[in-house]
PyMOL commands that place a pseudoatom at each C-alpha (Angstrom):
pseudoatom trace, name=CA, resn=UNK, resi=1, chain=A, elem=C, hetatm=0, pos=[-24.743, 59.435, 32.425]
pseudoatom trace, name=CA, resn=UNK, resi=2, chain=A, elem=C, hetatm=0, pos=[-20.969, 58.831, 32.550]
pseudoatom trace, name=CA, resn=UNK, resi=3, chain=A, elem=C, hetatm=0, pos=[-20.569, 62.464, 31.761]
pseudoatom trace, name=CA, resn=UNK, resi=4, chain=A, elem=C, hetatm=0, pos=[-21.537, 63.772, 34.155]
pseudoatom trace, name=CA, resn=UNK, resi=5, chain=A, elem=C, hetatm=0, pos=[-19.976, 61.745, 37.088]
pseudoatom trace, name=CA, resn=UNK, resi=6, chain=A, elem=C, hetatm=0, pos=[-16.786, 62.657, 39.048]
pseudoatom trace, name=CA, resn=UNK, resi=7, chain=A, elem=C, hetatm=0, pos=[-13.505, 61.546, 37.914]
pseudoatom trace, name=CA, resn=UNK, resi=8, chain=A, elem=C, hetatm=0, pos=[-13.511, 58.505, 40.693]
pseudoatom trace, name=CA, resn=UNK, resi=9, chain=A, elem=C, hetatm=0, pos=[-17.141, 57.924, 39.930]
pseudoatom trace, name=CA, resn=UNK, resi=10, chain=A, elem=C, hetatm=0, pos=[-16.915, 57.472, 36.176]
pseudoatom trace, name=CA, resn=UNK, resi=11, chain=A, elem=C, hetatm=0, pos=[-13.161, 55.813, 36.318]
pseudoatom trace, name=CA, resn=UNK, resi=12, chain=A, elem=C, hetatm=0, pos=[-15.066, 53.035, 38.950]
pseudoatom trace, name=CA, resn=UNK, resi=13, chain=A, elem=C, hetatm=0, pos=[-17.988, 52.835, 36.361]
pseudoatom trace, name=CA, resn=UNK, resi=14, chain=A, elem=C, hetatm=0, pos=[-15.641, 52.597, 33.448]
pseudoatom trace, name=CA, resn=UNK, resi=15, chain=A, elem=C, hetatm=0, pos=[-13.722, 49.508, 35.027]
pseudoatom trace, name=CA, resn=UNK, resi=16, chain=A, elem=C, hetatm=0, pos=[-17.013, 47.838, 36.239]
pseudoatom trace, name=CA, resn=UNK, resi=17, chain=A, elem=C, hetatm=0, pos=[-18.831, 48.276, 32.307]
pseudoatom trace, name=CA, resn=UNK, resi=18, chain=A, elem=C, hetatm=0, pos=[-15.908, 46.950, 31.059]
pseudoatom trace, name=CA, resn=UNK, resi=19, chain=A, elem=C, hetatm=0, pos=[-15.128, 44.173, 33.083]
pseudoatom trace, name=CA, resn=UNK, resi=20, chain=A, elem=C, hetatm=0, pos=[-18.649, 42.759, 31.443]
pseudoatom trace, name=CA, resn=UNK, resi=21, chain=A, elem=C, hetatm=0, pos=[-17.651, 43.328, 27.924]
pseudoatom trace, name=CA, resn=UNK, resi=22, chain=A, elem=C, hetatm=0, pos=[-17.504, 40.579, 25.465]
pseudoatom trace, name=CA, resn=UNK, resi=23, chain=A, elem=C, hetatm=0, pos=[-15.817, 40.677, 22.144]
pseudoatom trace, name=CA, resn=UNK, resi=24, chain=A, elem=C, hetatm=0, pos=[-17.697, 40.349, 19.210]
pseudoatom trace, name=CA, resn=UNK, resi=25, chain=A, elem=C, hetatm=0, pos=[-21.159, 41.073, 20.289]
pseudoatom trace, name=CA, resn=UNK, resi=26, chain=A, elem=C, hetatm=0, pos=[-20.108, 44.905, 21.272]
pseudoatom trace, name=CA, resn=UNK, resi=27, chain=A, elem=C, hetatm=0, pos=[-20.035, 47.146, 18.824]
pseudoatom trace, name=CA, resn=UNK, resi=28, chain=A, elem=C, hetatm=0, pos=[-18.518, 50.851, 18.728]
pseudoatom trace, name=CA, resn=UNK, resi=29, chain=A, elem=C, hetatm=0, pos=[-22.417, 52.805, 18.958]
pseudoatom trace, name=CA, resn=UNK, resi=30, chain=A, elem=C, hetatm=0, pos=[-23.353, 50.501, 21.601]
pseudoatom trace, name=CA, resn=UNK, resi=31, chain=A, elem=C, hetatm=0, pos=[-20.173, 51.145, 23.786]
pseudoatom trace, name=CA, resn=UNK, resi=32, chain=A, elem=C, hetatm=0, pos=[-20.206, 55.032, 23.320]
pseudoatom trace, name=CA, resn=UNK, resi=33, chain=A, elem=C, hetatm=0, pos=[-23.669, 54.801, 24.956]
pseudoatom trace, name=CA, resn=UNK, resi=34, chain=A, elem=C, hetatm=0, pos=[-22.704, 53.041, 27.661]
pseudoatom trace, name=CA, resn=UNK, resi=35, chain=A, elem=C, hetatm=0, pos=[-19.317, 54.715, 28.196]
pseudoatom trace, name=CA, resn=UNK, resi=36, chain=A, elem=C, hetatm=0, pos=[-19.278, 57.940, 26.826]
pseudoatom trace, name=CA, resn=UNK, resi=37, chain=A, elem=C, hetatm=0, pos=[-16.675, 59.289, 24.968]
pseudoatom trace, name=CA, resn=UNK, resi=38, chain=A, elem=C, hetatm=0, pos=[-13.211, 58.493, 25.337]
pseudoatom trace, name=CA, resn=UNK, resi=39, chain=A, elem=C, hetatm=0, pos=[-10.554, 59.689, 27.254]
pseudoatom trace, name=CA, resn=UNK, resi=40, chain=A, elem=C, hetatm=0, pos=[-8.421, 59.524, 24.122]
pseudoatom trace, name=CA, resn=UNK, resi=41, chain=A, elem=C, hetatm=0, pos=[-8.930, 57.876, 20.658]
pseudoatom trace, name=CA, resn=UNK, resi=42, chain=A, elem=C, hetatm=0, pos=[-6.795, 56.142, 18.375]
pseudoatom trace, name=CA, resn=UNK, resi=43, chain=A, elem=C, hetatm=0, pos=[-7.591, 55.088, 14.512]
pseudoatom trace, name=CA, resn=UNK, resi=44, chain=A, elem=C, hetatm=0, pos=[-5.960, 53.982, 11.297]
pseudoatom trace, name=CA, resn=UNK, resi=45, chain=A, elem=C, hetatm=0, pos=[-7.172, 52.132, 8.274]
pseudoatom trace, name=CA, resn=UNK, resi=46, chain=A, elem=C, hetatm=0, pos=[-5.691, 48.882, 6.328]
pseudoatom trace, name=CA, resn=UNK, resi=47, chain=A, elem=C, hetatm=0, pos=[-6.227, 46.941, 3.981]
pseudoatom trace, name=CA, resn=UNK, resi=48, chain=A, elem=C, hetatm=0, pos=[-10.018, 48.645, 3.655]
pseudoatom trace, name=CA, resn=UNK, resi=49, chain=A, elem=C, hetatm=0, pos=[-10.276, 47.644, 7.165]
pseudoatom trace, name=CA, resn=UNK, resi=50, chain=A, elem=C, hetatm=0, pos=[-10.684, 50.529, 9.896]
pseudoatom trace, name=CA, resn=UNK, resi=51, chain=A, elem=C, hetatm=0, pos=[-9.670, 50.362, 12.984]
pseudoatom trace, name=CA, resn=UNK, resi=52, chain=A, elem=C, hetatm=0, pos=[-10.058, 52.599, 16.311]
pseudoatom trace, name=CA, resn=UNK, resi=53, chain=A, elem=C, hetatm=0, pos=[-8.755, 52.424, 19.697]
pseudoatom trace, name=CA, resn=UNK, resi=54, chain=A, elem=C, hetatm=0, pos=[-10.810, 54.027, 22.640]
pseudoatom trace, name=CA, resn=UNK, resi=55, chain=A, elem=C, hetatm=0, pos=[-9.005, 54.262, 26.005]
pseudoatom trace, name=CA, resn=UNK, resi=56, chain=A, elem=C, hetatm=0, pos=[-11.153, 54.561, 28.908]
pseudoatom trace, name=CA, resn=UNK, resi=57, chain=A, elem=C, hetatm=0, pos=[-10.011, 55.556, 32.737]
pseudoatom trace, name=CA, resn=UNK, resi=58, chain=A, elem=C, hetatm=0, pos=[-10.241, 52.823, 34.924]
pseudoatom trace, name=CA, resn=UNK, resi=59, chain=A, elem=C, hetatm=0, pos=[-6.892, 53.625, 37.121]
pseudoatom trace, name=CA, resn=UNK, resi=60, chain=A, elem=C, hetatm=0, pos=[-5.776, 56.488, 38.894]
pseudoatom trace, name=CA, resn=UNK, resi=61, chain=A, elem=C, hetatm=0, pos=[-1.972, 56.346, 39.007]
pseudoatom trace, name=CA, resn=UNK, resi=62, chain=A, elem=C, hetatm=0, pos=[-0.743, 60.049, 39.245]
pseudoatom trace, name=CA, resn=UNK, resi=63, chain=A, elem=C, hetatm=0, pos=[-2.448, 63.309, 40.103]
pseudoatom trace, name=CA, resn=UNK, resi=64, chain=A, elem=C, hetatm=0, pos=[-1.735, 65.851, 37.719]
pseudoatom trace, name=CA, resn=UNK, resi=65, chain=A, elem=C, hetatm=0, pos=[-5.316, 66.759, 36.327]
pseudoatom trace, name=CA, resn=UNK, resi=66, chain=A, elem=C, hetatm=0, pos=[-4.303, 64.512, 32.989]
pseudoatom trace, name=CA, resn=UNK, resi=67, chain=A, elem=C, hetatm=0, pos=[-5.937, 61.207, 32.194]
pseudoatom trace, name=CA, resn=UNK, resi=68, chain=A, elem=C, hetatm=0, pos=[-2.686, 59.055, 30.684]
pseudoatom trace, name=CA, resn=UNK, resi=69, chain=A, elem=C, hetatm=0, pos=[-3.207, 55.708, 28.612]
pseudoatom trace, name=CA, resn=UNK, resi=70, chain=A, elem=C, hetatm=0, pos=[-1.363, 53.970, 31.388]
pseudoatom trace, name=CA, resn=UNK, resi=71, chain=A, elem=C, hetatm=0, pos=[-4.635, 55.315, 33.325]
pseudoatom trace, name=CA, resn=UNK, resi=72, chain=A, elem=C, hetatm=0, pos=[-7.127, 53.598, 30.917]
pseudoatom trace, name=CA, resn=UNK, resi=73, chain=A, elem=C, hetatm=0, pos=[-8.380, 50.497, 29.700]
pseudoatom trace, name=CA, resn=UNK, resi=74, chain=A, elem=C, hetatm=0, pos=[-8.330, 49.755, 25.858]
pseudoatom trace, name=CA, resn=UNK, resi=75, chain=A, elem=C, hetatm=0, pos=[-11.088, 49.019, 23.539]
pseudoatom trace, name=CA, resn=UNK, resi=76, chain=A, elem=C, hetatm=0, pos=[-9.990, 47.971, 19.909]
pseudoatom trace, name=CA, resn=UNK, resi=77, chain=A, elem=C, hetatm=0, pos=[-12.741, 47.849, 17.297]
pseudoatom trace, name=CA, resn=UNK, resi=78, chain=A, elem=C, hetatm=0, pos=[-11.931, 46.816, 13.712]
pseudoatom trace, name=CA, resn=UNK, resi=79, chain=A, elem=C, hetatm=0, pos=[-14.713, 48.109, 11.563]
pseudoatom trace, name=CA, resn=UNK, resi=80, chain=A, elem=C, hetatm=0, pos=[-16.553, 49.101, 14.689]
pseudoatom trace, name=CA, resn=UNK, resi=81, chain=A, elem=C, hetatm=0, pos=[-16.439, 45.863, 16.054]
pseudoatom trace, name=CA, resn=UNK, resi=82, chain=A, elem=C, hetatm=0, pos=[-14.917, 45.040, 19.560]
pseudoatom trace, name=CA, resn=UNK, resi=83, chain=A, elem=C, hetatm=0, pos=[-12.400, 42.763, 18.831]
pseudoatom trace, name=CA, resn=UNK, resi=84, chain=A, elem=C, hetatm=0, pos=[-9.761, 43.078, 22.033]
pseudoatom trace, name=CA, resn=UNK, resi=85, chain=A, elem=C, hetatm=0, pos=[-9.380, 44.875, 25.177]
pseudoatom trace, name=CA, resn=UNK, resi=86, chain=A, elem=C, hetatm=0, pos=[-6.429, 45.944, 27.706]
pseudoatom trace, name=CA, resn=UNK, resi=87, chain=A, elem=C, hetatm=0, pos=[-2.835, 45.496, 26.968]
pseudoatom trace, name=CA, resn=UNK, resi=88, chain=A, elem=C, hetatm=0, pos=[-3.935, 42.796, 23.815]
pseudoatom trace, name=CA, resn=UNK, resi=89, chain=A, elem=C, hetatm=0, pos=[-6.045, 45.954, 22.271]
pseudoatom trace, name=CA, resn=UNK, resi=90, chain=A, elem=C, hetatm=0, pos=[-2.748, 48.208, 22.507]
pseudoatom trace, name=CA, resn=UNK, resi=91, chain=A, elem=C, hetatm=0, pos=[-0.588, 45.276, 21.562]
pseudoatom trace, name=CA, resn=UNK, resi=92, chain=A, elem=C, hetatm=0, pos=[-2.682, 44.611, 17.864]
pseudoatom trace, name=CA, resn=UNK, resi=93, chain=A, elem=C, hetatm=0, pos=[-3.172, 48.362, 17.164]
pseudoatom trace, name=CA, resn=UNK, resi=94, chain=A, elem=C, hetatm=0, pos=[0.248, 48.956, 17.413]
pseudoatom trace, name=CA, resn=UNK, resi=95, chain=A, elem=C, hetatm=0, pos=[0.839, 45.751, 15.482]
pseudoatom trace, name=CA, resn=UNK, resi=96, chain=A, elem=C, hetatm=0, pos=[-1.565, 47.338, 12.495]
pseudoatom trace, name=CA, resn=UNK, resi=97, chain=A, elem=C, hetatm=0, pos=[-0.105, 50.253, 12.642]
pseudoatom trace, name=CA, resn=UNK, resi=98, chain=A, elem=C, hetatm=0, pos=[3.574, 49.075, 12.294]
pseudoatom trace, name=CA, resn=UNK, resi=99, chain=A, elem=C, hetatm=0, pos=[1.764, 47.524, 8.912]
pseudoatom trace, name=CA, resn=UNK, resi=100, chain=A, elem=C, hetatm=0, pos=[1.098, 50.324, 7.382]
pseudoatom trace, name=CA, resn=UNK, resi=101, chain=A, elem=C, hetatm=0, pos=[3.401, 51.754, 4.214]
pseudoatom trace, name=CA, resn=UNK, resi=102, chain=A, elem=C, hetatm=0, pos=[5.801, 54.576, 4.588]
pseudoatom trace, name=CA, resn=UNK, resi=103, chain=A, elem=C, hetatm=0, pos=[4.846, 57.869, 4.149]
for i in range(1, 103): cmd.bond("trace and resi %d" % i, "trace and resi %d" % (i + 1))
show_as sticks, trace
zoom trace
């Protein structure tokens, strides 16, 4: 269980799970199993599409007891779908989110 593994334990597990993804045959339940839950979450909806973005720790870069993004891996789902990970995942959601209409 991811949860309950050290910080350097789960980050190395995180990075290995992930390096084995594929897109489009993951779907949101089926990571959370295998992952856990995320270091931090992201979601938005358009168009009546939802989408989420999970970031997962797969890099220790500073040591101040706080898991950053630039610490994590990213998982974008679209309808709880995987549809892109790392920098590409960030890239879209951002990219959705700049879609969105003015508050």
């Amino acid at each position: 269980n991811p949860e309950n593994m050290s910080w350097g334990e789960r980050q190395a597990y995180n990075k290995q799970v992930i390096n084995k993804l594929e897109l489009n045959d993951n779907r949101i339940d089926t990571i959370l199993k295998k992952l856990g839950s995320p270091d931090i979450t992201e979601a938005t909806k358009l168009n009546n599409d939802n989408y989420q973005v999970m970031f997962y720790r797969t890099q220790h870069v500073k040591s101040d007891g706080l898991t950053s993004k630039d610490e994590c891996t990213a998982l974008l789902f679209k309808n709880s779908e995987l549809i892109a990970i790392g920098e590409t995942a960030i890239d879209r959601f951002q990219n959705f989110v700049k879609q969105l209409p003015a508050s």
